[in-house]
C-alpha positions in Angstrom: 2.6 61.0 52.8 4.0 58.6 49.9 6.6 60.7 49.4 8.0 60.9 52.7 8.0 57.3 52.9 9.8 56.7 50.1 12.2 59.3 51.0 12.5 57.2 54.6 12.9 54.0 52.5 16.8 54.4 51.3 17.6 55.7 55.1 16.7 52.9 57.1 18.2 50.8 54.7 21.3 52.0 55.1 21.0 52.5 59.1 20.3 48.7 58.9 23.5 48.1 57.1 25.6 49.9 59.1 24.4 47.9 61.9 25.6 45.3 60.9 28.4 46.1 59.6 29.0 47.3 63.5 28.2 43.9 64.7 30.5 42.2 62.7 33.4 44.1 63.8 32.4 43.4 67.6 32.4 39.9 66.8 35.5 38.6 68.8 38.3 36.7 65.9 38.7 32.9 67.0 41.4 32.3 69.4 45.3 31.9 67.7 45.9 27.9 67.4 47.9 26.8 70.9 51.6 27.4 70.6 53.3 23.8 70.4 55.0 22.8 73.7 57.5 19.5 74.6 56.8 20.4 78.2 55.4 17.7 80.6 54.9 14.3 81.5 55.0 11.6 79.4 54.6 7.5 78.8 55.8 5.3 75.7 56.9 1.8 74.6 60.3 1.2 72.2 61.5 -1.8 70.7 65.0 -2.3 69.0 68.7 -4.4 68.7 71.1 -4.8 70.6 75.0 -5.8 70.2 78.2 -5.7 71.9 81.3 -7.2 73.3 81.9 -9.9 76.2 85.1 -10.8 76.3 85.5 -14.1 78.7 88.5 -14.6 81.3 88.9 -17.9 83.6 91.7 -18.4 86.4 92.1 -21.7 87.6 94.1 -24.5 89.7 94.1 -28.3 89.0 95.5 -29.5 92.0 95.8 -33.6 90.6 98.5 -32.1 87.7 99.6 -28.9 90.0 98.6 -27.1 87.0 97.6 -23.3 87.5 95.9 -21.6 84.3 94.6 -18.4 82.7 92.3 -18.2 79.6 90.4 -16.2 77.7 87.3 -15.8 75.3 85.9 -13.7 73.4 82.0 -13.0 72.9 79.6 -11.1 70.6 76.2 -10.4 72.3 73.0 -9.5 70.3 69.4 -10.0 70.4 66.1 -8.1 70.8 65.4 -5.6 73.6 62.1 -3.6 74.1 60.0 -2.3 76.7 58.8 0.7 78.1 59.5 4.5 79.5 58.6 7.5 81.6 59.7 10.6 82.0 59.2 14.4 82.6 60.1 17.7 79.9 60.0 21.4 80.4 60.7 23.2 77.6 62.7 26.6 77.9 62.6 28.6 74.4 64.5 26.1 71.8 65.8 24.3 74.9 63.9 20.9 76.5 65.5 19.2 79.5 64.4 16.3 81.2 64.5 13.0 83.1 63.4 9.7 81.7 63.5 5.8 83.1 63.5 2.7 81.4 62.9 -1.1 81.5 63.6 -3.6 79.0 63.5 -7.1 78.5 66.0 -8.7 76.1 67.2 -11.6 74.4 71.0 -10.5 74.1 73.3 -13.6 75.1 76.2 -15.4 73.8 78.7 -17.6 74.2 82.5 -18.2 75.2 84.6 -21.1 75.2 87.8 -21.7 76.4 90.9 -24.5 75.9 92.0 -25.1 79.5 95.5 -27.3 79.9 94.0 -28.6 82.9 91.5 -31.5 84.2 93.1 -33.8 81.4 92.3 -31.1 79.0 89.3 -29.7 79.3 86.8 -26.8 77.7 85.3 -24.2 80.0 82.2 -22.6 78.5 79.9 -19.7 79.8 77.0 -18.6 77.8 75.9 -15.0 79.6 73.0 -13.6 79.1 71.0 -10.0 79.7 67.7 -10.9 81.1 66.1 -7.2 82.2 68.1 -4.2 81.5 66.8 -0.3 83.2 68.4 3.2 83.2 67.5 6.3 84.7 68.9 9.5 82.5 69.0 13.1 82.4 68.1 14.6 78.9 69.5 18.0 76.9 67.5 18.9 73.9 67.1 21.2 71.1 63.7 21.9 69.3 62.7 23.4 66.0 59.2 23.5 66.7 58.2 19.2 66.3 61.6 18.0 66.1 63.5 17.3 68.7 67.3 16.2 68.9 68.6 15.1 72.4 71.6 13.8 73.5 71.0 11.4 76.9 73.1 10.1 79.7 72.9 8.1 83.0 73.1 5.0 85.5 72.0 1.9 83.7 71.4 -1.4 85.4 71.5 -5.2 84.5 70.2 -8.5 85.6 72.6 -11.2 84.0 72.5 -14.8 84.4 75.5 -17.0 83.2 75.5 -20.7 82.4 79.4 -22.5 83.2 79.8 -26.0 81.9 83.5 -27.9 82.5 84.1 -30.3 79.7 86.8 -33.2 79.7 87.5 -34.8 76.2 90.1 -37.0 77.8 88.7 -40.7 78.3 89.0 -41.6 74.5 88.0 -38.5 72.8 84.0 -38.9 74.6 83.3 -35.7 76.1 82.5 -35.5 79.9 81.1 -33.1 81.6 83.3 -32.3 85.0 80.9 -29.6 86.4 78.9 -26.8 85.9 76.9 -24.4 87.4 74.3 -21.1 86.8 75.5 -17.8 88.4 73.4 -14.5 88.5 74.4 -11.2 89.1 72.8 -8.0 88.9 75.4 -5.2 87.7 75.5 -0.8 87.7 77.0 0.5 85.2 76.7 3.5 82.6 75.4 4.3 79.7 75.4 7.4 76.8 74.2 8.2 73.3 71.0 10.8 71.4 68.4 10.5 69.3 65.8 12.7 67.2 61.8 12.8 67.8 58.9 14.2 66.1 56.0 15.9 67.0 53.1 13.6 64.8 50.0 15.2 66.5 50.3 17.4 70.0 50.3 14.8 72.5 52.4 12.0 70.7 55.7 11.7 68.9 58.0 8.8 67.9 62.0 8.3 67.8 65.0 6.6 67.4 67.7 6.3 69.3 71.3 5.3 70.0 72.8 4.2 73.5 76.0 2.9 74.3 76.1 0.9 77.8 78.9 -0.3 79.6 78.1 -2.6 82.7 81.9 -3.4 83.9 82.9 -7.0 84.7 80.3 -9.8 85.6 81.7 -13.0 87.6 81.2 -16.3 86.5 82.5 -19.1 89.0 82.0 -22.5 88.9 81.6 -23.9 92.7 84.2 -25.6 94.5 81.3 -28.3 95.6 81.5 -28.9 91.6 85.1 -29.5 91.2 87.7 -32.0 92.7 88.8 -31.5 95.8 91.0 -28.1 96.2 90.4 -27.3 92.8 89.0 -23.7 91.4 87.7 -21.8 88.7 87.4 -18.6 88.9 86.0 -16.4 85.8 84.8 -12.7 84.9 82.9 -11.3 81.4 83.2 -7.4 80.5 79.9 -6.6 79.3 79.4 -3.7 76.4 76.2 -2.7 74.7 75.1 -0.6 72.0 71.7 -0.7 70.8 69.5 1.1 68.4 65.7 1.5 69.5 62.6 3.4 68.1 59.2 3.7 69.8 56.6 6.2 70.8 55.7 8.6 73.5 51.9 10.0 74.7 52.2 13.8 76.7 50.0 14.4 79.3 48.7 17.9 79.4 49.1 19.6 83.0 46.4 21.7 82.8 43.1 21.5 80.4 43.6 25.3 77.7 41.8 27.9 79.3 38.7 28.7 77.4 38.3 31.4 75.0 37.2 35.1 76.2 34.2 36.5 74.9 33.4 40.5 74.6 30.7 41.3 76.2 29.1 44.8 75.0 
C-alpha cells in the first residue's frame, strides 16, 4: 500500500502543474493601451502680443480760410491680447480638420497725429484702439502621433473705439483744443496664419501660434456739432494685426472606453 502511494505521489504532482500551467494560458492578456486620438470637442485659454500697422488719413474743409486739406499718419499698434477658445476635431489617419472660435480682450492701441494747414494751424490726433477682438476658423492639420501642425483661416471681428482731438497752437503758441470727439465701430475682416500643439497627457495639449488679421478701414470723424460752422473732418485708419499667442486646450471624450472583455470558460 506504501508503495503505491508513493508511486501516486510524482503523478499528481505533475497533474497539479499542468493545471496550472492551463490556467495561466486562459488568463485573458490586459487590454492594448488606447490608440491616441485628436478627435473631439474641446475648451482652452491663450494669452500672447500683438502688433501691427494703422496708418491714419484725415479729409477736411476750413471754410473761415476756404482751405480744403488731406493728411496722413502713420501708427504702430501693440499690446496684450488673451482670452479664450472652443472648437471641434475629427481626426482622419495623419489628417485632423476642424472648426474653432475665439474671443479676446486686448490692450493694442496707438496713436496718430497729423499737421493740418487749416483752423490757424492746427494738430488732428486719433488714438484707436482694439477693445474685444473674435474669429471663427476652419482648421487643416497634420499629426505625428502628439504633435500637431495646423495651418488656420477665417472671419475675424473687431470692436474699436477711437479718440479724435483738434488742436490749435495759434493764439500765441498756447495750445487749444478746437474739438474732439470718441467714435466706435465694430469691423469684419480676415485673418490667416498656423501653429504646432502637443499632446502632454490624453485630454490636454498646449500651442503656439501665429495669425495675421486684417480688419480693412475704420472711420474716425470728428462731428460737425464740434467744429465751426460748415466745417468738416472726415478720417479713416487701416487696421493690420499680427500676433503670436500660446495657451492650452482640455478634449472631451465622446464616449467613456468600452470595458475590457473577459473569457469566460
Amino acid at each position: 500500500m506504501l508503495r503505491k502511494v508513493v508511486l501516486l505521489a510524482p503523478a499528481c504532482a505533475l497533474s497539479l502543474m499542468g493545471s496550472a500551467a492551463l490556467a495561466a494560458d486562459l488568463t485573458p492578456p490586459p487590454p492594448p493601451p488606447p490608440v491616441f486620438t485628436w478627435a473631439g470637442p474641446y475648451i482652452g485659454a491663450q494669452i500672447g502680443y500683438g502688433w501691427g500697422s494703422g496708418s491714419y488719413s484725415a479729409a477736411g474743409f476750413d471754410p473761415a480760410t476756404r482751405i480744403s486739406f488731406n493728411a496722413s499718419a502713420g501708427g504702430t499698434p501693440n499690446g496684450v491680447i488673451g482670452g479664450a477658445h472652443a472648437g471641434y476635431q475629427c481626426q482622419i489617419s495623419q489628417w485632423v480638420l476642424g472648426v474653432e472660435g475665439s474671443v479676446d480682450g486686448t490692450s493694442l492701441s496707438s496713436a496718430a497725429s497729423a499737421v493740418l494747414p487749416a483752423f490757424g494751424g492746427s494738430i488732428l490726433t486719433a488714438k484707436t484702439s482694439l477693445d474685444v477682438a473674435g474669429t471663427i476658423r476652419g482648421r487643416l492639420g497634420i499629426a505625428w502621433d502628439r504633435v500637431l501642425l495646423y495651418g488656420t483661416g477665417g472671419v475675424a471681428f473687431g470692436g474699436f473705439s477711437t479718440n479724435l482731438t483738434l488742436t490749435s497752437f495759434a493764439a500765441g503758441g498756447a495750445p487749444l483744443v478746437l474739438a474732439g470727439g470718441n467714435v466706435s465701430n465694430n469691423r469684419v475682416g480676415w485673418t490667416a496664419g498656423g501653429g504646432l500643439q502637443y499632446a502632454a497627457a490624453d485630454n490636454w495639449w498646449v500651442f503656439v501660434e501665429y495669425r495675421y488679421t486684417n480688419f480693412g478701414s475704420v472711420s474716425a470723424n470728428i462731428l460737425p456739432a464740434a467744429l465751426p460752422a460748415g466745417a468738416f473732418v472726415n478720417g479713416s485708419r487701416q487696421i493690420r494685426e499680427n500676433q503670436v499667442q500660446a495657451g492650452f486646450s482640455y478634449r472631451f471624450n465622446l464616449a467613456p472606453p468600452p470595458p475590457p472583455v473577459v473569457a469566460k470558460y
